[in-house]
N, C-alpha and C positions, 0 to 999 in steps of 0.2 A: 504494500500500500504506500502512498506518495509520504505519508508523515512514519513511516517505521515502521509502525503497530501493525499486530497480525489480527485475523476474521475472531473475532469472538474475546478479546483482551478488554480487560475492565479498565477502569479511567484511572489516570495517574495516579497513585497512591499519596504522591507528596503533594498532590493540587485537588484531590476532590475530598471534599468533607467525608462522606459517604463513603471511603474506603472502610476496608477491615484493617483492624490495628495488625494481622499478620503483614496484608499486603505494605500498609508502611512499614514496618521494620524491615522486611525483605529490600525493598525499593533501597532504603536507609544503608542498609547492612552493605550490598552491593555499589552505592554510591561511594564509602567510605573506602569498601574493599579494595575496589579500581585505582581511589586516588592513593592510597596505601601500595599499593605495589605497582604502579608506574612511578610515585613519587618514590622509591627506593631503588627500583630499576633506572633511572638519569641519575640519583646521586650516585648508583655502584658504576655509572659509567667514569666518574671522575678517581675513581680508586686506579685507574687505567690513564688514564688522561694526566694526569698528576705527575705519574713515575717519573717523566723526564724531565720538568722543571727539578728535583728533590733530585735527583740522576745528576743534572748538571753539574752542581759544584764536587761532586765526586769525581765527574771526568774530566774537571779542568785542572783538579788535581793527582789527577792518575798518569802519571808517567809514560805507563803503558798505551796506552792511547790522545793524549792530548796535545801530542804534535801532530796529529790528523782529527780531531776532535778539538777543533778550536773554535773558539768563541763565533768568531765569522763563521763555520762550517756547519755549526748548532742551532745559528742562527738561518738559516738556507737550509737545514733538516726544519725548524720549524716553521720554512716559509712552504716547502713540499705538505708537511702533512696538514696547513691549514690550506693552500688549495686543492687538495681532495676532498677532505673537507666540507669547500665549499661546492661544489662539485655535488658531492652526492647530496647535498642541502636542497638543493633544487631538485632531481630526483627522488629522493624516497618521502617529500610530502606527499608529491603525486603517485606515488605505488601506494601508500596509506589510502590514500580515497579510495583504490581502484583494490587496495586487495585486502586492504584491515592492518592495522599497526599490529595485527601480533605475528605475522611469518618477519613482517621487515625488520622490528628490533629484536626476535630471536636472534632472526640471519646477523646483526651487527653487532648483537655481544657476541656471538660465539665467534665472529672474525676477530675480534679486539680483543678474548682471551688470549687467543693463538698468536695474535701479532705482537701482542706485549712480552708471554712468554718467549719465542722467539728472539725478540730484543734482548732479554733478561740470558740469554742464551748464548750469546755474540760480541764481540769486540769489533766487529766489520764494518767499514763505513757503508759500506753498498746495501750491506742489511737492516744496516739501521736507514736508511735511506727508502726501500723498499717497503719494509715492515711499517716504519712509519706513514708511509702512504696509504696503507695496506689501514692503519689504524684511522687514518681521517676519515677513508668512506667507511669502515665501520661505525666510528664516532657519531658519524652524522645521523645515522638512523633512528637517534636518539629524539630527538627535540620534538619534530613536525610531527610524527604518529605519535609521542608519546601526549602532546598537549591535545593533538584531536581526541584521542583515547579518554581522556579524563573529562574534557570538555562536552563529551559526548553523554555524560549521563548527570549534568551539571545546567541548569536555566541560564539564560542572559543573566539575568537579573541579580544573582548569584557568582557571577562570573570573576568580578573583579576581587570579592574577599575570598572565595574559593583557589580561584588559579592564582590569586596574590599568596593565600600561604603555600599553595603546590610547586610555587617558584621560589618556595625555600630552598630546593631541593640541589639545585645547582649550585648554590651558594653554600649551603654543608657539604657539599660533596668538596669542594674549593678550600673549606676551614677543617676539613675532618682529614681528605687525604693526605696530605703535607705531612704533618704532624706526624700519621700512621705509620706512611713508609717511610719518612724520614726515621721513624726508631727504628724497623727492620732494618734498615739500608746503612746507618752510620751507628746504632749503639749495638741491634743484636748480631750482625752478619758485618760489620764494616765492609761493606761491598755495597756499590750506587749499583751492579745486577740484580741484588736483592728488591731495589724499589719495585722493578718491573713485576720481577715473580711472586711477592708480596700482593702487588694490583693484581694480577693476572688471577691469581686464588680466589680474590675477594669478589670479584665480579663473575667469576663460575659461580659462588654460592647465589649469586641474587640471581645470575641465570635461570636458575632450578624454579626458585620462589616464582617469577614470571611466568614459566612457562605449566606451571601448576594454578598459580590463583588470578591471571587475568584474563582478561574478556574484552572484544574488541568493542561489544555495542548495546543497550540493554536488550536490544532485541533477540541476543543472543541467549537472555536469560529469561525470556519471557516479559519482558516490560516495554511500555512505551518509553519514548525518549523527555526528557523530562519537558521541552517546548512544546510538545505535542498538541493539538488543540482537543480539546475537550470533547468528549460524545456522551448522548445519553444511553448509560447503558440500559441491554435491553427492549431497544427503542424499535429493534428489526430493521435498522436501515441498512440500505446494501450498499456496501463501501463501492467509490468510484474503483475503476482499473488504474492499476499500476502506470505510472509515467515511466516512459525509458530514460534511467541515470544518463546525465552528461557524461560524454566521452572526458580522458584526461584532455587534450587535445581543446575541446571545447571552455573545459573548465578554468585552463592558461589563458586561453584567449580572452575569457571575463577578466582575469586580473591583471592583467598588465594593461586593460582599459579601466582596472579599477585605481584612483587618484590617490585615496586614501594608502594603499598596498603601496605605492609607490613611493608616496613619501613615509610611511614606515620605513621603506627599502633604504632610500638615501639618509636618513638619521641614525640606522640604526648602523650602516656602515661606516659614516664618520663617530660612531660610539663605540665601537669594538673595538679598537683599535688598543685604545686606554685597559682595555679588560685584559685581554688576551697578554697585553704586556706587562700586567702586576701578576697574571695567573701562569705564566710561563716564565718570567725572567724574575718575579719577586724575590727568592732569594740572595739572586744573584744582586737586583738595586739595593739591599739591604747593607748584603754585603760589604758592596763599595759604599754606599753613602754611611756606615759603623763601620768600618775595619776592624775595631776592636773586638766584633762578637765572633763567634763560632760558627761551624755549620750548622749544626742542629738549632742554635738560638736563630743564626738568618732563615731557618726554615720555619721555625714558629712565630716570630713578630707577625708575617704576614698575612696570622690566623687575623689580626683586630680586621684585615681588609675583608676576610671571610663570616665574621661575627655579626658583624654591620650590614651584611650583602643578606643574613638571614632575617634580621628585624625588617630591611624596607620591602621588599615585597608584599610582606603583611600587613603592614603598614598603610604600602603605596595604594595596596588594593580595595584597602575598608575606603580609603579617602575618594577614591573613584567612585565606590558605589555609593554614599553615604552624603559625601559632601559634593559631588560634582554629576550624580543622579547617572553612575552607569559611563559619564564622559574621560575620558582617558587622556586626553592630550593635556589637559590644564597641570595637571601632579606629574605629569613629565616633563614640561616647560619648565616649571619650577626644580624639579629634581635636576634637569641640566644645569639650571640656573648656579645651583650649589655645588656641582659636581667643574665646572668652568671655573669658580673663584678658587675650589681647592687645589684642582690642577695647577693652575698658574701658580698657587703659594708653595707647592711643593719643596721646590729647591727652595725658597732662602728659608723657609718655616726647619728642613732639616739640615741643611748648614752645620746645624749647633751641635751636634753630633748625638744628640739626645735619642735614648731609646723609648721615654716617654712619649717626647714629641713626634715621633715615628710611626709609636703604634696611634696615637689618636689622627693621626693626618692622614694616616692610613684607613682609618675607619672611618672617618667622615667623607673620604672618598669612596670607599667601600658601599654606603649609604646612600650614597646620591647617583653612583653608578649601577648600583643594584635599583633602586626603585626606577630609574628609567629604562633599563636593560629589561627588567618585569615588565612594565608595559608595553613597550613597544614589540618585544619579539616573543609575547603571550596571548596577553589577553586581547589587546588592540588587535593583534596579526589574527585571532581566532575570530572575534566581531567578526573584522571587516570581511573575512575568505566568506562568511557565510556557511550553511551546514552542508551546502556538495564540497568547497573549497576550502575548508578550512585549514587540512592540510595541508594542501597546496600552495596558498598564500603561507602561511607559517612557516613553509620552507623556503618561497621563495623570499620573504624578506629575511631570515637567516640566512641562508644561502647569498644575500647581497651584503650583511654584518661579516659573514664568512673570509667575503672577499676583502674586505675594509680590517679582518682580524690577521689577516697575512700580513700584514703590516706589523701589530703587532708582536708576532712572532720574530720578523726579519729584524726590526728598526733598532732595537734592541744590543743587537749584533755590532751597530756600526756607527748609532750617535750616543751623546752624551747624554749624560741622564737632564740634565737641566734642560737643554736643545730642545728633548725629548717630551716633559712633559709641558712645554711650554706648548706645543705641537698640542699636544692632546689636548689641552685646556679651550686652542681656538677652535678644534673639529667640535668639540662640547658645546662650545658656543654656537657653532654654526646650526650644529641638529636641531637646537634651541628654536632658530630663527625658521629652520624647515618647517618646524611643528608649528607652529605659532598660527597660521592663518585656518586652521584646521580647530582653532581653539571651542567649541560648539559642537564637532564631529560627533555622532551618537553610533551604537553599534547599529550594522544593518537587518542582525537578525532581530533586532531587538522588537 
């Protein structure tokens, strides 16, 4: 049938008075289930993701390897696996619509178990080279099916406190991984191979949890979708016939006429940029701008950028729904807003050599690049695709952040850190100015 629901399915449990309290709890039970195990299924992807940031300062100081594993050459492995990456960002929203988010983030963890172990396997620049490429389009399988997957049993209306705390999930994965293998990698095993084979274990156990307890759609469980319109049940009315789903093909060609999807695309690309280079190269800016700490301390300071990135999305998301009625751009504008001044402060703020001042600059950056990063490449990206597209859009405006995040991976490699975030501060700004005319935009399923 055109809204989901099958011939003889009683009305929404969470929308009609009239349910049985079984069928709400069931509905209930099932809504939390989904966001519960897609929301741990993207953070186990960053237990993979992580390794080679945490990996890094091990190989800059391994002997054995870091006269071909140099700074510029880590830097150009991280510009490869963030354009595959981007790459597969754009394809596997659209294989989500077309096939269900649960064959494509199975297919992409169990590639990104293999490619991390592998890494964790090797000293070779070509396999790290390979592998890493190998991990981006795994990586990317993550996001666009996982947010349609959750969104899918979640109202508009709901949307933004819902997928606001769902978009903790990346951001604990970012404050939890570090931390983790960094203790396999430098206090239990002193080997940076450790980091990888550490990730590698940890994202097979959440493989298993996936591939047991989710579900691509409620209709797969028996339930209508929570937008669904209303029927009397009972009533004997004969459902219309089925409309034929839009082709993928059909459904690009809506988005790239859609205005909205586009400029998510370019803001969110000049905002990646900033992310990818405190979540890939963090230890290493810590680093140089404290010389005085350790490894394990430069791998933990940059948890306050991850602590911070888990408060705003829940944050960002209540303020959308709550104060801005469902509107999304206003609390990103502003989130830029704050996320532009700190940038710019970065360098003379840490100067002083201070590890206080480090972790809180770090976390108010953390803050204001997490609650716009939540909006733009979530809940905004979910609105605007609409429910044949939502995948679709979600990937392709990650997919266009994707490309905008190879930057951060590279730049890292070859400027100086001040140059650098002074860089980032005006691309902040500039997203700021994208968003801005758009400030009234409402979702379209809404």
């Amino acid at each position: 049938m055109p809204d989901g629901t099958r011939p003889g399915t009683a009305l929404d449990p969470l929308r009609s008075p009239a349910a049985a309290p079984g069928s709400v709890r069931r509905s209930q039970r099932w809504r939390w289930q989904i966001f519960a195990v897609t929301w741990i299924a993207y953070a186990g992807f960053y237990f993979v993701r992580q390794a080679f940031p945490v990996a890094k300062l091990g190989i800059l100081d391994d002997p054995a390897v870091n006269h071909t594993l140099t700074s510029h050459t880590l830097g150009v492995i991280d510009a490869v696996y963030l354009a595959a990456y981007a790459v597969g960002q754009f394809a596997w929203g659209s294989w989500a619509d077309r096939f269900g988010p649960r064959v494509v983030v199975i297919g992409g963890m169990a590639g990104a178990v293999v490619a991390s172990a592998v890494i964790g396997l090797s000293s070779s620049l070509v396999v790290f080279g390979v592998a890493m490429a190998v991990q981006g389009l795994a990586q990317s399988t993550g996001w666009a099916p996982l947010c349609k997957n959750v969104t899918s049993f979640v109202p508009v209306k709901d949307r933004g406190r819902i997928l606001g705390l769902w978009c903790t999930n990346y951001a604990f994965g970012g404050l939890a991984a570090p931390p983790f293998l960094g203790w396999w990698a430098y206090s239990v095993f002193d080997s940076w191979h450790a980091a990888f084979l550490a990730g590698s274990a940890t994202l097979a156990v959440v493989l298993v949890l996936f591939v047991v307890f989710q579900r691509n759609e409620p209709a797969d469980v028996g339930l209508p979708r929570p937008d669904a319109p209303e029927t009397t049940a009972g009533s004997g009315a004969v459902p219309e016939p089925a409309e034929a789903p839009p082709t993928s093909r059909e459904i690009y060609r809506e988005i790239l006429r859609n205005r909205m999807v586009l400029t998510l695309s370019a803001a969110y690309f000049l905002l990646k940029p900033a992310r990818y280079a405190l979540l890939l190269w963090g230890p290493v800016i810590v680093s140089e701008r404290l010389p005085e700490v350790g490894k394990l301390e430069a791998t933990l300071i940059p948890v306050a950028f991850g602590v911070a990135g888990v408060l705003a999305p829940m944050t960002v998301g209540w303020i959308s729904d709550r104060l801005f009625s469902s509107r999304r751009v206003p609390p990103c504008v502003l989130s830029l807003g704050l996320l532009t001044v700190m940038l710019a402060a970065f360098a003379p703020l840490t100067a002083t050599g201070s590890t206080g001042t480090m972790v809180g600059v770090l976390a108010v950056i953390g803050f204001g690049l997490y609650a716009a990063d939540a909006l733009i490449a979530g809940v905004a990206a979910v609105d605007s695709g609409g429910l044949a597209g939502a995948g679709t859009a979600t990937g392709f405006v990650n997919g266009c952040g994707s490309v905008g995040a190879i930057l951060g991976g590279l730049l890292p490699g070859f400027l100086a850190t001040t140059v650098l975030f002074y860089g980032f501060a005006a691309a902040a700004a500039l997203a700021g100015v994208v968003m801005l005319p758009h400030w009234n935009r409402t979702a379209v399923t809404a």
